[in-house]
N, C-alpha and C positions, 0 to 999 in steps of 0.2 A: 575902786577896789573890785576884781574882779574875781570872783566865784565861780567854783566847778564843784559838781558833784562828784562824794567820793565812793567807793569802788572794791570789792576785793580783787583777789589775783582773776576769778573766773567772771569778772562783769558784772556780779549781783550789786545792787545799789547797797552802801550804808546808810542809808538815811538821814545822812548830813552833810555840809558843803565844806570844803577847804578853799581856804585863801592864797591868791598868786602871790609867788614872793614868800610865803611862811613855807617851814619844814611841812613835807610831807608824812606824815606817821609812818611807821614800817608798814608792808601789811596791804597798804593803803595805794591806790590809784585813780587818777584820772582819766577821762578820754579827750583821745588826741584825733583830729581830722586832717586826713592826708588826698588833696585831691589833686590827680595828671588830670592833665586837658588835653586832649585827645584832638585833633582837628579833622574834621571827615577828608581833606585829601591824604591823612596820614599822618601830618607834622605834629608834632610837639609843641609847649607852651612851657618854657625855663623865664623864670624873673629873677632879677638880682636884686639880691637882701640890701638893702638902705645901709651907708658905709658907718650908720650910727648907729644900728642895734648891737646889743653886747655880743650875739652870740652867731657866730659866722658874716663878721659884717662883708659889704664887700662880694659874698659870693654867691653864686649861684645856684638855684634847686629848681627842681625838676618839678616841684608842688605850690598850690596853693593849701594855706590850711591854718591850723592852731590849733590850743585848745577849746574845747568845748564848754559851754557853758554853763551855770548851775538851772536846770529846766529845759535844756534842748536836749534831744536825742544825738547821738552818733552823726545820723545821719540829717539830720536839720542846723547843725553846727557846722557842718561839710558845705551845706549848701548858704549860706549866714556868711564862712568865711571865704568861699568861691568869689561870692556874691562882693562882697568887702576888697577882697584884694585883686581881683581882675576886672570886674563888672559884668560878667557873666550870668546871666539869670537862667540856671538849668531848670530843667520840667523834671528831670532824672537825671540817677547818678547809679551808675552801676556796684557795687560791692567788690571789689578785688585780694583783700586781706583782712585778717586784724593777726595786729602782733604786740604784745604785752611785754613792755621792755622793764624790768626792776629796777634798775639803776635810773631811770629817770620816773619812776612811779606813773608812767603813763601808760594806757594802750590806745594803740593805733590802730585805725580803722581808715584803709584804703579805697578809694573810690575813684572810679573812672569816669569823666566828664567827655561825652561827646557832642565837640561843639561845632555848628557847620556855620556860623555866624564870620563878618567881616574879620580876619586876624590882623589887622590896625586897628581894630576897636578896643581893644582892653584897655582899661582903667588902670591907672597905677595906684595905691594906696598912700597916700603920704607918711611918711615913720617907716614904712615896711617893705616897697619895693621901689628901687629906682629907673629899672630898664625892664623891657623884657624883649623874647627873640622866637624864633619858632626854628623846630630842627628836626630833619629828618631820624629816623629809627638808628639807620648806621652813624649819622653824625651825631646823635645823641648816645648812644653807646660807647662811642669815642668820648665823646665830650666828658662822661662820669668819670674819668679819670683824670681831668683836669686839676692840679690842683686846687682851683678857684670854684670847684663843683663841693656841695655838701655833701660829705662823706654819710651822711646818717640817712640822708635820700637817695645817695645809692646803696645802702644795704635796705631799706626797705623796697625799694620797686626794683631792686636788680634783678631777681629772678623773676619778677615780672614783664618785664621785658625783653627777656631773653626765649622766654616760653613764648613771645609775642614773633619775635625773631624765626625763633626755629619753625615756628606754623606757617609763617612769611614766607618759608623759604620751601616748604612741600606743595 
């Protein structure tokens, strides 16, 4: 059973946990960890979602992440699930968003992983990812249109990376 702590709309704690899988109360939210990996020559780190998860199986995203746990911070759940689905042992993780989405009672908390470590070393998770790839800015930009790309990782880092784009490019 796993537990997160819950949440108003503006991040204050309620002082109680909710369980994955039961209704989430109206009102009521969790924190979600959304980490890019960033590679010092530039590239990207995309994994493909195991073709047996319920929910976007099969495809691809641009993050490592999840939710967050009942006693971890934002940012200790970021670095927990980095850790878990890539094998990535970060020192830092940069801050890049948070976005409070209603309809799925969670808010998200973006972070940037800069990793200058071997890109054949990643770990894959078993249940959670089966591949992964590395891509450059322009082909990752492309790429989120893919249909086999998670549509919900590109409205979260899309304008993140387009702001990363345009600075690229002055």
């Amino acid at each position: 059973m796993e537990l997160w702590d819950a949440y108003d709309v503006r991040g204050n704690s309620l002082e109680h946990t909710l369980i994955r899988g039961e209704e989430v109360p109206a009102g009521e939210y969790h924190l979600v960890a959304d980490i890019l990996v960033r590679h010092t020559d530039g590239s990207f780190l995309l994994t493909q979602r195991d073709p047996q998860k319920p929910a976007f199986p099969g495809c691809w995203e641009l993050i490592a992440g999840g939710s967050v746990l009942a006693g971890e911070t934002a940012l200790s759940g970021a670095m927990r699930e980095l850790r878990e689905e890539t094998g990535i042992q970060a020192d830092a993780l940069a801050p890049a968003f948070e976005i409070t989405w209603p309809g799925r009672h969670a808010i998200y908390h973006g972070y940037v992983c800069r990793y200058a470590g071997d890109k054949e070393a990643i770990t894959l998770q078993p249940g959670e990812t089966v591949a992964y790839r590395w891509l450059t800015l322009p082909e990752l930009l492309a790429f989120m249109n893919d249909p086999t790309f998670v549509a919900t990782s590109r409205e979260r880092w899309g304008v993140y990376l387009h702001t990363l784009k345009e600075a690229e490019l002055k």
